[in-house]
C-alpha positions as CSV (number, residue, x, y, z in Angstrom):
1,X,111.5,78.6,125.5
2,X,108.7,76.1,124.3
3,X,105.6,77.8,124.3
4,X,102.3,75.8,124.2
5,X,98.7,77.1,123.3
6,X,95.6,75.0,123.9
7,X,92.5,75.9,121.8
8,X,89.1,74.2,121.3
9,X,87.7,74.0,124.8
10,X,84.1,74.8,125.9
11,X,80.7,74.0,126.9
12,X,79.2,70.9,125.5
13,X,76.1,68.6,126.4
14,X,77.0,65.0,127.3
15,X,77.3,62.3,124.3
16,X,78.9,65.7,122.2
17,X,82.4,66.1,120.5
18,X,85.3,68.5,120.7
19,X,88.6,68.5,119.4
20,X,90.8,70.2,121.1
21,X,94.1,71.6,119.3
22,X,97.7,72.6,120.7
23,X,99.9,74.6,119.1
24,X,103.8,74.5,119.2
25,X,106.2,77.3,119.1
26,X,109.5,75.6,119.2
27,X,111.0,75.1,116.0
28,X,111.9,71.6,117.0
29,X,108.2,70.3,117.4
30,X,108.7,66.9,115.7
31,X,111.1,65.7,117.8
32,X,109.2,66.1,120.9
33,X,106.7,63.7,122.8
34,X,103.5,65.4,123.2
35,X,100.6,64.4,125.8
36,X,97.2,66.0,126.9
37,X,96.7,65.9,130.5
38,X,93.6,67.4,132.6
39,X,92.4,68.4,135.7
40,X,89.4,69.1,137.3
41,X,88.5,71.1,140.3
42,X,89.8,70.0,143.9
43,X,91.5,67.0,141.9
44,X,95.4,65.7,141.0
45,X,96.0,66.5,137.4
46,X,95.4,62.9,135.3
47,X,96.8,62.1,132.3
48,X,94.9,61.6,129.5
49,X,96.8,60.5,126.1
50,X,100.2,60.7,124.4
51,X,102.1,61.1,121.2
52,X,105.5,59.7,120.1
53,X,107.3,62.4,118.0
54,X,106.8,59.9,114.5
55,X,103.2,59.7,115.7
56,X,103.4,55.8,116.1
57,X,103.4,55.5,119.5
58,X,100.1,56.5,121.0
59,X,98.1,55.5,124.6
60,X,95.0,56.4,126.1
61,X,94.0,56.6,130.1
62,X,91.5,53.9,130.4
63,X,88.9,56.5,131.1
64,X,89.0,57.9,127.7
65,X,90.4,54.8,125.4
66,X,88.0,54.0,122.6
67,X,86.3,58.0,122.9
68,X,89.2,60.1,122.3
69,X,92.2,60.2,119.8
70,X,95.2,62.1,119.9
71,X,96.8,63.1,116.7
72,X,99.6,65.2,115.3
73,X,100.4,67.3,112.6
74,X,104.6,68.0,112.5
75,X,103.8,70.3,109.7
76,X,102.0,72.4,111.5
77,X,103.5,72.2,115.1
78,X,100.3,71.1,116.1
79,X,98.9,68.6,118.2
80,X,95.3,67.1,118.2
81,X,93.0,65.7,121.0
82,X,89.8,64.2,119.7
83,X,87.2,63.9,122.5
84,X,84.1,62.1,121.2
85,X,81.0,60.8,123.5
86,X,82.1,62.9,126.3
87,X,80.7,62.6,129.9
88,X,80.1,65.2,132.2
89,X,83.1,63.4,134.3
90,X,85.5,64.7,131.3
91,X,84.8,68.0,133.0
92,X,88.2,69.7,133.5
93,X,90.9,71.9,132.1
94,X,92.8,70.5,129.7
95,X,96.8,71.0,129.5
96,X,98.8,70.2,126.3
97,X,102.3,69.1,127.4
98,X,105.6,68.3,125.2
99,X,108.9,66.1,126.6
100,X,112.0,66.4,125.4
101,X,112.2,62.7,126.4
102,X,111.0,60.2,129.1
103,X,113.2,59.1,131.9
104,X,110.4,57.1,132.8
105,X,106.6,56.8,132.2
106,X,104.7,59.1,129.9
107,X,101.5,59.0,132.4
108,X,103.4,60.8,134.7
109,X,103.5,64.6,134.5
110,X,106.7,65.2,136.0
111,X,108.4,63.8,132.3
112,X,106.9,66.6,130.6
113,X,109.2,70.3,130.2
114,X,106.5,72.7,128.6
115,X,102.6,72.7,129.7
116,X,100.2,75.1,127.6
117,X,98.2,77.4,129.8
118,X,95.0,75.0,129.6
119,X,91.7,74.9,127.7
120,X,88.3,74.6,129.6
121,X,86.1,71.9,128.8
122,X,82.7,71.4,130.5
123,X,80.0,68.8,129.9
124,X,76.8,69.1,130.7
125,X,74.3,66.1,131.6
């Protein structure tokens, strides 16, 4: 009943920024864990960060930590992704997911109950 939708995607040269937004229908927003996952062509989808509900808790895949930052907004039932010196290996679509809680890691996709329909982004060299 959760809807997500992922905004902000595009076509950016290498060593450019985009921040990427998701918004949340559900009128229980704050209480849920949010992550960004992507997923390029041919390839497994990856996680890429995640959100505790208070915002506290945060974590980055290796291949992103230090570039992007994953923020949220309860007020606005909206979630932030940050992607700053992008590579053209950051090419993919990009899903904005929300758990209602973890059974186990928050890396893994399966722990995740809503998935926005995906925003593209595509860096060029």
């Amino acid at each position: 009943q959760v809807q997500l939708v992922e905004s902000g995607g595009g076509l950016v040269q290498a060593g450019g920024s985009l921040r990427l937004s998701c918004a949340h229908s559900g009128r229980t927003f704050s209480r849920y864990e949010m992550g960004w996952f992507r997923q390029a062509p041919g390839k497994e989808r990856e996680f890429v960060a995640r959100i505790s509900w208070s915002g506290s808790g945060k974590n980055y895949a290796d291949a992103v930590k230090g570039r992007f930052t994953i923020s949220r907004d309860n007020a606005k039932n909206t979630v932030y992704l940050q992607m700053n010196s992008l590579k053209p290996e950051d090419t993919a679509v990009y899903y904005c997911a929300a758990a209602k809680f973890y059974s186990g890691s928050y890396y893994l996709d399966k722990e995740y109950d809503y998935w926005g329909q995906g925003t593209q982004v595509t860096v060029s060299s």
